[in-house]
DRENLOLO-658827 format. One record per residue (C-alpha): x, y, z. Coordinates in steps of 0.1 Angstrom, whole numbers. Example, Ala and Ser with C-alpha at 12.3 -4.5 7.8 and 13.67 -1.06 7.14 Angstrom:
pt east=123 | north=-45 | up=78
pt east=137 | north=-11 | up=71
***
This chain:
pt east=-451 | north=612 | up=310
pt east=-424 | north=636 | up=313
pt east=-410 | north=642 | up=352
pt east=-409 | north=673 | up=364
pt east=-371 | north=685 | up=377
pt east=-366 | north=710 | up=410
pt east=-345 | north=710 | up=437
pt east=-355 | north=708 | up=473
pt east=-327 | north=719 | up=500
pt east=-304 | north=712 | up=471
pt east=-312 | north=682 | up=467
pt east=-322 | north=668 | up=428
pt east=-363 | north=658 | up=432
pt east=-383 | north=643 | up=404
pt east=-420 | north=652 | up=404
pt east=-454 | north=640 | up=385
pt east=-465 | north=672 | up=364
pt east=-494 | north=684 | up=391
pt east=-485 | north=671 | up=419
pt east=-473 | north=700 | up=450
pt east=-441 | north=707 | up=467
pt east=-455 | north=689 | up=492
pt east=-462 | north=657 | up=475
pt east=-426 | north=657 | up=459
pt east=-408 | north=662 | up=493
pt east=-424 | north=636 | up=508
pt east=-414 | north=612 | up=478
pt east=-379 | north=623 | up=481
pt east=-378 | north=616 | up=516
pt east=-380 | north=654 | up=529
pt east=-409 | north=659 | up=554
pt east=-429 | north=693 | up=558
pt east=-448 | north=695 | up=587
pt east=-487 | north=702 | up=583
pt east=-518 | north=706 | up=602
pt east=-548 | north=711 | up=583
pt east=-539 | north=690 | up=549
pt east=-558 | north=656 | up=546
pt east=-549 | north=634 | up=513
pt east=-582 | north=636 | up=492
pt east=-601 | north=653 | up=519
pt east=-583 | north=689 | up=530
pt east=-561 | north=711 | up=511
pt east=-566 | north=743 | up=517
pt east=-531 | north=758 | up=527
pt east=-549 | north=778 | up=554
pt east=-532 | north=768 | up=583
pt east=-498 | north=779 | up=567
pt east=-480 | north=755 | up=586
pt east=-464 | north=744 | up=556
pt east=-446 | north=780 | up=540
pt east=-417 | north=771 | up=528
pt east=-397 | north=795 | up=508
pt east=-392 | north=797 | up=464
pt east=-361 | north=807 | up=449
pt east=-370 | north=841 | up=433
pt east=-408 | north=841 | up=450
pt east=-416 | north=875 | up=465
pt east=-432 | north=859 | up=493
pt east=-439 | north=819 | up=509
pt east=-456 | north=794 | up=497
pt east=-481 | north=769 | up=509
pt east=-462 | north=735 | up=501
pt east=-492 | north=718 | up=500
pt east=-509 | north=738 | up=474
pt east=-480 | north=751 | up=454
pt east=-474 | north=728 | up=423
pt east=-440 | north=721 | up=412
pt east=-425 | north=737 | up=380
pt east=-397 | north=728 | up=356
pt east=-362 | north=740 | up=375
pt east=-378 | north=752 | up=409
pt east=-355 | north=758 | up=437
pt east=-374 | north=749 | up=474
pt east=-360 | north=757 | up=506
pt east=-380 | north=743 | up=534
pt east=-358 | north=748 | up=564
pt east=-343 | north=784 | up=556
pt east=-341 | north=808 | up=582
pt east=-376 | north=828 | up=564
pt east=-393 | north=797 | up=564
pt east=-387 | north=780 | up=601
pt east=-397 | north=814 | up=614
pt east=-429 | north=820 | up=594
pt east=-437 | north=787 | up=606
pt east=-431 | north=791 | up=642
pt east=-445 | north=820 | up=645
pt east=-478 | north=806 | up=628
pt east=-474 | north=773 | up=656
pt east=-471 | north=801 | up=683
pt east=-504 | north=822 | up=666
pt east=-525 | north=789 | up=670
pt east=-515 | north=779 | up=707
pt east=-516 | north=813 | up=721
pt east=-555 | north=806 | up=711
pt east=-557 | north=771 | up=722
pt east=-569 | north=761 | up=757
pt east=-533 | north=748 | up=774
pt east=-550 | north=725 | up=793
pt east=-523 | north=699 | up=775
pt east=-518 | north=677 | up=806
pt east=-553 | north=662 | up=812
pt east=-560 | north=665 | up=771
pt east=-575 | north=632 | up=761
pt east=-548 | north=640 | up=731
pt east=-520 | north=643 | up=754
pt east=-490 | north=628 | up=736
pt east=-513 | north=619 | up=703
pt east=-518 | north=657 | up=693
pt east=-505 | north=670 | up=661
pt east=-500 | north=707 | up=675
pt east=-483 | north=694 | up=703
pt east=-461 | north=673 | up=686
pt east=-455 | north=704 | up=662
pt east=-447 | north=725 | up=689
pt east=-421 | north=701 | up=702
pt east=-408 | north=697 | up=666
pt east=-401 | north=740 | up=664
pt east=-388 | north=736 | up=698
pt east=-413 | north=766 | up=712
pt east=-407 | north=767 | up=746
pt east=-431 | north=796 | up=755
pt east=-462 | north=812 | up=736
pt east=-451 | north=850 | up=731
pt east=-482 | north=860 | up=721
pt east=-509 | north=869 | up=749
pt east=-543 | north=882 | up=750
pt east=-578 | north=873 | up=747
pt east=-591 | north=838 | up=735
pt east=-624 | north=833 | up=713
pt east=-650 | north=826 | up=733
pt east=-656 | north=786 | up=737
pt east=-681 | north=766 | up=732
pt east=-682 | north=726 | up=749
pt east=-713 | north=705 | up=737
pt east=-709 | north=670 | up=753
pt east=-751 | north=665 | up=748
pt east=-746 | north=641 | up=720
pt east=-743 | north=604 | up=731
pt east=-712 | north=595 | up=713
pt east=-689 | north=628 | up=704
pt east=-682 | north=659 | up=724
pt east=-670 | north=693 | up=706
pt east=-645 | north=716 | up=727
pt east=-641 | north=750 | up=706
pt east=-612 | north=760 | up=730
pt east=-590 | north=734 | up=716
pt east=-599 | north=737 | up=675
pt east=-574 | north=749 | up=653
pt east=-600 | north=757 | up=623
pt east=-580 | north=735 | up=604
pt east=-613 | north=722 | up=583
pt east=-603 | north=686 | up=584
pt east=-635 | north=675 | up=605
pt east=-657 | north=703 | up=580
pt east=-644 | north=686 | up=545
pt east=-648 | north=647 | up=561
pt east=-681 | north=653 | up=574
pt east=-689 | north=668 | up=536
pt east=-671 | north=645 | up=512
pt east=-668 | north=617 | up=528
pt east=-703 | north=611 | up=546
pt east=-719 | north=641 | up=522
pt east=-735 | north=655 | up=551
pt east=-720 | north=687 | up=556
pt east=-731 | north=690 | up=598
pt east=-696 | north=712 | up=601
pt east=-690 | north=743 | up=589
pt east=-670 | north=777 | up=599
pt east=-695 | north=800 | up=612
pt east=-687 | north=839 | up=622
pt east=-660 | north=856 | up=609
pt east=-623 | north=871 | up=621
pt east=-618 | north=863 | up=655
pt east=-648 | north=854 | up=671
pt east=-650 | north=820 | up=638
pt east=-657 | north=788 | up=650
pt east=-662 | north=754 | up=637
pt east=-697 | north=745 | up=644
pt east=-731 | north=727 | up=634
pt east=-758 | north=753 | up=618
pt east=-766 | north=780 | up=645
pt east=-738 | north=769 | up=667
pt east=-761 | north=735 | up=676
pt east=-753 | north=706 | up=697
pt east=-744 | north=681 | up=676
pt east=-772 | north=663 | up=693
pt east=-799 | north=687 | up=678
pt east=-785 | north=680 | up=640
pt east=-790 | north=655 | up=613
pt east=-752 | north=642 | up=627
pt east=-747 | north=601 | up=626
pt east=-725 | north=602 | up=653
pt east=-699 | north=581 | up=632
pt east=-665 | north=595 | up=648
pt east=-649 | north=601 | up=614
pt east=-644 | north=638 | up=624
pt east=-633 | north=625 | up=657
pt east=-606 | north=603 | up=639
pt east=-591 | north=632 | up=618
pt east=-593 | north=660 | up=644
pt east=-553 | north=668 | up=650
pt east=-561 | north=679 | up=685
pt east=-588 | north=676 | up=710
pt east=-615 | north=697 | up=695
pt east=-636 | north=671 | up=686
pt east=-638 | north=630 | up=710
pt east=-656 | north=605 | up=717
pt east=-678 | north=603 | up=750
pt east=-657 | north=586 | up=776
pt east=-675 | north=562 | up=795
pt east=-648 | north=548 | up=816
pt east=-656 | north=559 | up=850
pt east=-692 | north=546 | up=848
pt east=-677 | north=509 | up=839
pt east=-654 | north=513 | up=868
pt east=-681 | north=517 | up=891
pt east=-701 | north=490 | up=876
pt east=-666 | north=471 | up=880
pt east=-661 | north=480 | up=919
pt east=-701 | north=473 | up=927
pt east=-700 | north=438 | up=942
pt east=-738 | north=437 | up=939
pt east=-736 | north=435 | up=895
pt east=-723 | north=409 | up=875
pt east=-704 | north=430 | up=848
pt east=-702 | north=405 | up=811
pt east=-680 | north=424 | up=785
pt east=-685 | north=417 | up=747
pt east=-653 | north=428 | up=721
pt east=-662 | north=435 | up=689
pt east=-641 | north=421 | up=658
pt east=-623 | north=450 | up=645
pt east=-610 | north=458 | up=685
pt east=-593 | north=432 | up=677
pt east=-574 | north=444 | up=645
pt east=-566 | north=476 | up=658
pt east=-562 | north=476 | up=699
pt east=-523 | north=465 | up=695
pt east=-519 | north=500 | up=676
pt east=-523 | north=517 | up=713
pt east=-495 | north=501 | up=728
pt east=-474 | north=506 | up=695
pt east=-476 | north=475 | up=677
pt east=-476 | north=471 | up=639
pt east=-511 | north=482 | up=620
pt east=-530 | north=447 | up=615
pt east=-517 | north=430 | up=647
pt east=-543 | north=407 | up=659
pt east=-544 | north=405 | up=694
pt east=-574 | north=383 | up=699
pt east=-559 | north=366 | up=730
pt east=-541 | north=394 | up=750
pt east=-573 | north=414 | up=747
pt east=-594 | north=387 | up=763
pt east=-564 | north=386 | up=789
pt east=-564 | north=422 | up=799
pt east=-600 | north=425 | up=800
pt east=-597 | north=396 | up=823
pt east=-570 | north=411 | up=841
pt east=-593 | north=438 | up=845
pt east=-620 | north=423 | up=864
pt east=-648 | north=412 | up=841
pt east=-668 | north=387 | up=857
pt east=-673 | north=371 | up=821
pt east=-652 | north=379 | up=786
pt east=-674 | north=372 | up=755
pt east=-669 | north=381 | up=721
pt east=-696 | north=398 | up=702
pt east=-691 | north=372 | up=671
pt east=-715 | north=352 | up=689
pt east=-739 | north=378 | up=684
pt east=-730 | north=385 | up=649
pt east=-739 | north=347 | up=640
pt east=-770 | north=356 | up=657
pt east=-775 | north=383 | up=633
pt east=-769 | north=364 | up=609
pt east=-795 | north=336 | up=615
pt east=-820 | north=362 | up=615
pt east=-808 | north=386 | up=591
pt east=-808 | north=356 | up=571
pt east=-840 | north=342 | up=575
pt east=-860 | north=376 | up=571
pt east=-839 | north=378 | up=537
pt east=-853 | north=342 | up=529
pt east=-887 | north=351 | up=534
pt east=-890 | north=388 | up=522
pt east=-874 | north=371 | up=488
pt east=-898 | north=339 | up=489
pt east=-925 | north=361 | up=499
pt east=-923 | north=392 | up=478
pt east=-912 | north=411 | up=510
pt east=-897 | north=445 | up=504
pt east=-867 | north=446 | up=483
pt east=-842 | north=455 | up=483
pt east=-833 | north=445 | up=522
pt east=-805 | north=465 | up=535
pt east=-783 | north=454 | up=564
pt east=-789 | north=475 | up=600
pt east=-756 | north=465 | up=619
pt east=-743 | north=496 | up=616
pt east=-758 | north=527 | up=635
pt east=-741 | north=554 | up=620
pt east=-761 | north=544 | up=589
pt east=-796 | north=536 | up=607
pt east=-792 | north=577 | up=621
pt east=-780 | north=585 | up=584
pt east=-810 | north=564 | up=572
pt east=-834 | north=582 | up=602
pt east=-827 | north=618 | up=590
pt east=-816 | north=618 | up=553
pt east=-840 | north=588 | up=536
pt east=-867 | north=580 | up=562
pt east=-889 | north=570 | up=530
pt east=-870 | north=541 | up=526
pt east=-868 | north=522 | up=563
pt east=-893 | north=500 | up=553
pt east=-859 | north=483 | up=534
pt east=-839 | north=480 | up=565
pt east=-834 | north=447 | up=578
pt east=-860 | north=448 | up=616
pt east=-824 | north=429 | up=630
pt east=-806 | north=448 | up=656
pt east=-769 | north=450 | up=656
pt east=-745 | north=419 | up=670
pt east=-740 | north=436 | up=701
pt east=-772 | north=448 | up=710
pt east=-784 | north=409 | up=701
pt east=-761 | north=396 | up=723
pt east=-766 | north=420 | up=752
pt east=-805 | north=413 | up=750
pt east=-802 | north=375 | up=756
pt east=-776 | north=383 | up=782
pt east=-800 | north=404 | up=804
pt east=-827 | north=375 | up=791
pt east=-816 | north=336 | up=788
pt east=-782 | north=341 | up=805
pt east=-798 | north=360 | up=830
pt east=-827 | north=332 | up=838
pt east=-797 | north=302 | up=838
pt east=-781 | north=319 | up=865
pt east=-809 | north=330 | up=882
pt east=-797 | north=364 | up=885
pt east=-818 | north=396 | up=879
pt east=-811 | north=417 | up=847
pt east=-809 | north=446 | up=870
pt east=-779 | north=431 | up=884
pt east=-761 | north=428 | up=852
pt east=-741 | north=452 | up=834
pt east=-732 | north=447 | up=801
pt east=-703 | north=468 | up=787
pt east=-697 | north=465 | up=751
pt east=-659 | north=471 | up=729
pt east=-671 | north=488 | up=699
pt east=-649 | north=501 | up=672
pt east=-675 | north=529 | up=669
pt east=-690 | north=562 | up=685
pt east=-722 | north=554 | up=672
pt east=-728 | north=526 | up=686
pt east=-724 | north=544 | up=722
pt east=-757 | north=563 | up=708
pt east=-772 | north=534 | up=694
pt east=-770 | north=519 | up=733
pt east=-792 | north=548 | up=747
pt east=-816 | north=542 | up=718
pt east=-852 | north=538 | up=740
pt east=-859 | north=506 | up=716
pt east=-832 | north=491 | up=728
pt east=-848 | north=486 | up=759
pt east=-874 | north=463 | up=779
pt east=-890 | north=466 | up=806
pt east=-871 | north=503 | up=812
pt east=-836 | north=480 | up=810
pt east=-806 | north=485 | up=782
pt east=-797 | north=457 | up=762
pt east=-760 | north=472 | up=768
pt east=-753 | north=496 | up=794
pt east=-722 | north=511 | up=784
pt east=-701 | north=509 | up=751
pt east=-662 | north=520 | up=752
pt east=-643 | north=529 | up=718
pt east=-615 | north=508 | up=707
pt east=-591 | north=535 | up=723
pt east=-610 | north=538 | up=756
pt east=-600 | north=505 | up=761
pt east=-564 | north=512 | up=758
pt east=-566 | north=535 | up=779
pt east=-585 | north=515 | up=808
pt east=-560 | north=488 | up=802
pt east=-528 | north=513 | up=804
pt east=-554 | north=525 | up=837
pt east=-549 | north=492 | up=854
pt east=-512 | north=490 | up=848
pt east=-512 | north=461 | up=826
pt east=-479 | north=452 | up=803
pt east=-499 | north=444 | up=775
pt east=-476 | north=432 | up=749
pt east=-462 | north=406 | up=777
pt east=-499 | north=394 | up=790
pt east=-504 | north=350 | up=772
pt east=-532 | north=347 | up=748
pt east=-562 | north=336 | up=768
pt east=-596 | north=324 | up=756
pt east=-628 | north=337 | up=754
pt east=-653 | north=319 | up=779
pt east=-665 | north=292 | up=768
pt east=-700 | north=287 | up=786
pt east=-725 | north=293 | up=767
pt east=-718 | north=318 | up=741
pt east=-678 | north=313 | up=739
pt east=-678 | north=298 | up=704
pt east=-682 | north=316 | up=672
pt east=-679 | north=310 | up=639
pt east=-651 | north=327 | up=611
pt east=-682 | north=344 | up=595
pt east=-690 | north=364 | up=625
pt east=-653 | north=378 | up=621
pt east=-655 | north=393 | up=591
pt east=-686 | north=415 | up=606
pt east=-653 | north=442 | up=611
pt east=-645 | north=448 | up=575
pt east=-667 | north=461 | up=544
pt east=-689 | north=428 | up=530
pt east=-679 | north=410 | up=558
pt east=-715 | north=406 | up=566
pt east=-727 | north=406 | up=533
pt east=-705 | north=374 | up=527
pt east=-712 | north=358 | up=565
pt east=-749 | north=363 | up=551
pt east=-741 | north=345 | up=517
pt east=-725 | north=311 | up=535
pt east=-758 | north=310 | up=555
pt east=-782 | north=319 | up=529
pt east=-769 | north=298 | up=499
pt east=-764 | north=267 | up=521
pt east=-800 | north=268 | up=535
pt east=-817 | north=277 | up=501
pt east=-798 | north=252 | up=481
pt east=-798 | north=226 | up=503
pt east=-764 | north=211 | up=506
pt east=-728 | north=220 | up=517
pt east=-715 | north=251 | up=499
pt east=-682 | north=245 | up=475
pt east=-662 | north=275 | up=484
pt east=-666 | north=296 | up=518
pt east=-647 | north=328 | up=497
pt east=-672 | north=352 | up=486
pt east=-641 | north=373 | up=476
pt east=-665 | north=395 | up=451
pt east=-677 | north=409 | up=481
pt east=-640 | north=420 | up=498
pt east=-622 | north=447 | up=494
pt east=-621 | north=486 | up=502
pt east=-636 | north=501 | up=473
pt east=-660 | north=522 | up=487
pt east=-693 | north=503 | up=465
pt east=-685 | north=467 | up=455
pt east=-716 | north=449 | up=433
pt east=-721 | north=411 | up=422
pt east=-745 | north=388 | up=409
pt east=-746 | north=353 | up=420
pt east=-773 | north=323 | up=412
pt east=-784 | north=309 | up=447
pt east=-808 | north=280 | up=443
pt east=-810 | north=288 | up=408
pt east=-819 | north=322 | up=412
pt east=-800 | north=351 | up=402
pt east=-788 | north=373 | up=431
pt east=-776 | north=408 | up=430
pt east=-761 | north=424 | up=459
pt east=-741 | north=456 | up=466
pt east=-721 | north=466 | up=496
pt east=-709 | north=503 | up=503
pt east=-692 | north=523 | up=527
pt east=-697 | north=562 | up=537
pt east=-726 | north=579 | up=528
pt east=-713 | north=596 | up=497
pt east=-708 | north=561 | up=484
pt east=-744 | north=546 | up=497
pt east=-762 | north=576 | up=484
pt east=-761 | north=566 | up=448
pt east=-775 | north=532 | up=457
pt east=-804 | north=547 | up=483
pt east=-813 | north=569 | up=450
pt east=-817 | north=543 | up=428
pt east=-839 | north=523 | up=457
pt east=-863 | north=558 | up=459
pt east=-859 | north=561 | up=417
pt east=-874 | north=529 | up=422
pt east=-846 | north=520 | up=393
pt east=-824 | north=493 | up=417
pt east=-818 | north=460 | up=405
pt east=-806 | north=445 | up=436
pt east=-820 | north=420 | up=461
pt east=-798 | north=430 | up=494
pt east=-771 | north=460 | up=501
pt east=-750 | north=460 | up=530
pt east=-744 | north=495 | up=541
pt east=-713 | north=503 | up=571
pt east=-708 | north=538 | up=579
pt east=-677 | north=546 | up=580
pt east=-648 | north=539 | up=546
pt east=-637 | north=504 | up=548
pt east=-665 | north=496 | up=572
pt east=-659 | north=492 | up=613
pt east=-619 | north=485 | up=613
pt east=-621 | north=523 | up=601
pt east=-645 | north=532 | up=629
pt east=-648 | north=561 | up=647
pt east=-636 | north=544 | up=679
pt east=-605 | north=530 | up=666
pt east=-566 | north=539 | up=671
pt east=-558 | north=577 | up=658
pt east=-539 | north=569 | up=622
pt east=-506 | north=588 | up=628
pt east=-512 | north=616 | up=604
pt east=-482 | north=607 | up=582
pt east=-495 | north=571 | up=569
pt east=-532 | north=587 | up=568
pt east=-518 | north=612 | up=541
pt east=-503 | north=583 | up=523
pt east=-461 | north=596 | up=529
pt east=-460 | north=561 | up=540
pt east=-469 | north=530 | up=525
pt east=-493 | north=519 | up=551
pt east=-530 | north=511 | up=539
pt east=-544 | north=508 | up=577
pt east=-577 | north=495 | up=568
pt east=-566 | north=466 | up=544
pt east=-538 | north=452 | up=571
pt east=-568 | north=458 | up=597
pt east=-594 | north=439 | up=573
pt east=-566 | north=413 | up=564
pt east=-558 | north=403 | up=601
pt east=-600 | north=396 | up=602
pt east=-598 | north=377 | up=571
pt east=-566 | north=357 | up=587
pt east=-587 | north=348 | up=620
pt east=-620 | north=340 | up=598
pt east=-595 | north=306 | up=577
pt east=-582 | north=298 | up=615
pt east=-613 | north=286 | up=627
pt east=-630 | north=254 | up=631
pt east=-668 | north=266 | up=618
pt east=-669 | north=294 | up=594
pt east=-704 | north=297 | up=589
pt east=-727 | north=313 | up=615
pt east=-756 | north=282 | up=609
pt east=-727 | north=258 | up=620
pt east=-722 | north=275 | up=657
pt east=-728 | north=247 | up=678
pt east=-739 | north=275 | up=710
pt east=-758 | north=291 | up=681
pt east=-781 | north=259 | up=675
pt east=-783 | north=252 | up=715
pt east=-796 | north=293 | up=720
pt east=-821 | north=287 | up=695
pt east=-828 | north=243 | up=704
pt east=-834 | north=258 | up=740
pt east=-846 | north=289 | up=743
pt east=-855 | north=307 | up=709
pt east=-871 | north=284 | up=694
pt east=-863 | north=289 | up=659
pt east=-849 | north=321 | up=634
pt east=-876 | north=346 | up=633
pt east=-894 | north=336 | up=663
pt east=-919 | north=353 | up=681
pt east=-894 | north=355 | up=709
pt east=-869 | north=363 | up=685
pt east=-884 | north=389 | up=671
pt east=-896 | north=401 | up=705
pt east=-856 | north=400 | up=719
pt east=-838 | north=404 | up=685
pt east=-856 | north=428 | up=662
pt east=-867 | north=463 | up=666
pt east=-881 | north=494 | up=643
pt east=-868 | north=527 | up=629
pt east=-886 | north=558 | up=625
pt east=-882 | north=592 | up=610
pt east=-861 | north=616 | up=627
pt east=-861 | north=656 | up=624
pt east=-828 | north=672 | up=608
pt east=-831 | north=699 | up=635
pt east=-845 | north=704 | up=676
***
């Protein structure tokens, strides 16, 4: 196809036919700064951070909504645009609480480092503010009006990519706000909790629920024992906070900062994934040798079980009863663990590293509780856990690989690994399920069908001479053709594994902010494949690689549980879902 010819600031640029000022600067090298554009999400051109000015336009354009034409002449640091675009910077933060310093965004926030990049030194503009609105009722997000830009990015995410629609703009001139319907709490909506607005929010408007000061109490109490769990993606993505490389795996100088930090015990929650796994796997088993309900879906991931609550409560019946690794794990903590050291579950506090904000709501879940005590008392994000480290003055990048402890529940198996990325369950359910039905050691580990970030994979595989059909997806708007077919009673499939957020939990909402730059693609970086490929790398580097093969795995269940899908088990490891109303 023919290229398109223009010059930007002089400078000879070839374009795609289509594609925006903005998109051919970028390729050429040239940045234009932006706030409320978001590759495949957001483009808008309201925030008009991006005017730059067109050789023979009467006025400026939007760069990332203007599309290139044949001989175009850009400008996008004249003298017209730099001061339309300051003064539009200045506009925005003389409405913007300046509370910068104690900002959980404090050096992370687009506007500030916008401000910084115009060199505005003072905000001439002065008068009354819109009147704010903070909601911190939810479990797992909190929504601070004083700080939103009404930039959209959280309104289009929560609409295309989880097709949900819980944000909009509501009011009009001055007094407009970015809110759920009737200015809610995003506790009294149909909201999942997921983080994904969190995770494109430029500023503070929209964060998780910060948890840390409770876990430092718990830490300080000499009457607890406090056991800490780390999911799989954490690992993938914590180096990101002290400014290493996307995809750094920094399995062992996580354990030793969490260490550092005071934990009486350092698991990893891959010991309760192959958990899940044994009895995911065996309710599969028997709801396909039984005529059970089919098709089972996966329940690891909470944002989904909410989504699943609110939008498709006909269909729970097809949720796996399992609960998720973590909450697994922190139940036979405050149970068998608790009983071989003769302590009292009261006495232990279980803090869990989750990749997710949904999982901080899925902790205060009342089935996830017995007799009145929490399976997991507290659950930190990915970045909250920078933070506490960066708290305790550690030199992360410097600290030795440690190990996990290995008592007990220290070994896990490669399959448990791949929990972080989209079909890593599916597959960690395959090696388990195959080898039992068929009876004999499996030929390939790979289930590489299953991998990948597309947001629905599919696949059909003959296990014990059956023909298998399975289906992963991630997001909502991807599931939602799959839970239609299950309701058209038209699906073919025997077990879908649903994760709630694109790419599944290395995308979480918990994780490392993506700099905005590589999240708009003006820099080959796909975060959530290096993420998912530094998983994939840890799953070959172990010793067992399927969950069945855990030798702590077999001991939990040779002397205590009993056996997969116990009535113990399902007492400690399995719960129920029911309906839940859009609205309070």
């Amino acid at each position: 196809m023919t290229k398109v010819h223009l010059k930007i600031n002089n400078i000879p640029v070839e374009a795609e036919p289509g594609s925006t000022i903005l998109e051919a600067a970028r390729g050429a090298g040239i940045q234009i700064p932006t706030l409320c554009y978001l590759k495949d999400v957001n483009q808008s051109g309201a925030c008009r951070v991006c005017t730059v000015e067109i050789k023979g336009a009467r006025s400026l354009g939007a760069a990332c909504m203007y599309p290139v034409s044949e001989g175009m002449e850009v400008f996008t640091n004249s003298t017209r645009a730099l001061e339309a675009r300051r003064h539009t910077v200045e506009l925005i933060l003389s409405n913007h609480c300046d509370d910068c310093l104690s900002c959980i965004r404090n050096q992370n926030c687009e506007l500030q480092k916008l401000a910084q990049q115009l060199g505005i030194r003072e905000v001439r503009y002065h008068g009354e503010k819109t009147r704010p609105t903070f909601d911190d009722a939810a479990p797992g997000i909190v929504r601070d009006t004083s700080k939103c830009v009404l930039c959209g990015r959280c309104v289009e995410t929560c609409r295309k990519v989880q097709g949900l629609g819980i944000l909009s703009f509501i009011h009009r001139g001055f007094n407009t706000k970015v809110a759920p319907v009737y200015d809610k709490s995003l506790n009294d909506v149909n909201c999942m909790q997921c983080g994904q607005c969190v995770n494109v929010c430029p500023v503070g408007a929209l964060t998780e629920k910060e948890h840390l000061h409770e876990v430092m109490s718990a830490l300080n109490d000499p009457e607890q024992t406090v056991i800490v769990q780390t999911a799989p993606a954490v690992r993938a993505a914590l180096g990101e906070e002290f400014g290493m490389p996307i995809g750094t795996r920094v399995t062992g100088k996580m354990t030793a900062a969490l260490r550092r930090i005071g934990f009486d015990r350092v698991y990893d929650t891959n010991y309760g994934a192959d958990l899940t796994i044994m009895e995911e796997g065996t309710e599969f088993i028997h709801r396909l040798q039984h005529q059970g309900v089919l098709p089972m879906i996966t329940s690891c991931s909470p944002g989904w079980v909410r989504y699943c609550e609110f939008e498709y409560p006909d269909l729970l019946d097809h949720l796996s009863s399992c609960k998720s690794p973590h909450m697994m794990f922190g139940a036979i903590l405050k149970t068998h663990y608790a009983q071989t050291h003769h302590l009292d579950p009261r006495r232990i506090t279980v803090v869990s590293i989750m990749p997710c904000t949904a999982k901080k709501a899925e902790a205060v879940r009342p089935e996830m509780r017995k007799d009145g005590i929490a399976d997991v008392d507290y659950v930190l994000t990915t970045r909250e856990l920078g933070r506490l480290i960066k708290m305790f003055g550690i030199d992360f990048e410097q600290l030795p690989d440690e190990e996990f402890d290995q008592d007990m529940f220290g070994q896990y198996s490669g399959a448990g690994v791949i929990f972080g990325a989209s079909g890593g369950v599916m597959e960690a359910a395959l090696r388990t399920v195959k080898e039992v039905l068929e009876n004999k050691p499996l030929e390939s580990l790979d289930f590489t069908m299953v991998r990948g970030m597309e947001g629905v994979k599919t696949a059909e595989l003959t296990i014990a001479g059956m023909p298998i059909r399975v289906a992963i997806a991630s997001s909502m708007s991807c599931a939602k053709p799959l839970l239609d077919e299950i309701r058209n009673g038209t699906s073919s499939y025997h077990f879908i594994e649903i994760m709630g957020c694109p790419g599944g939990c290395i995308n979480g909402g918990g994780q490392p902010i993506i700099n905005a730059t590589i999240r708009n693609g003006f820099k080959a970086i796909d975060w959530k494949r290096e993420r998912a490929k530094a998983l994939y790398q840890e799953d070959v580097s172990q010793p067992v690689r399927k969950s069945h093969e855990n030798p702590q795995i077999q001991a939990l269940y040779r002397d205590f549980l009993g056996e997969p899908g116990s009535p113990l088990a399902h007492q400690l490891l399995h719960t129920h879902y029911c309906k839940k109303q859009r609205f309070k």
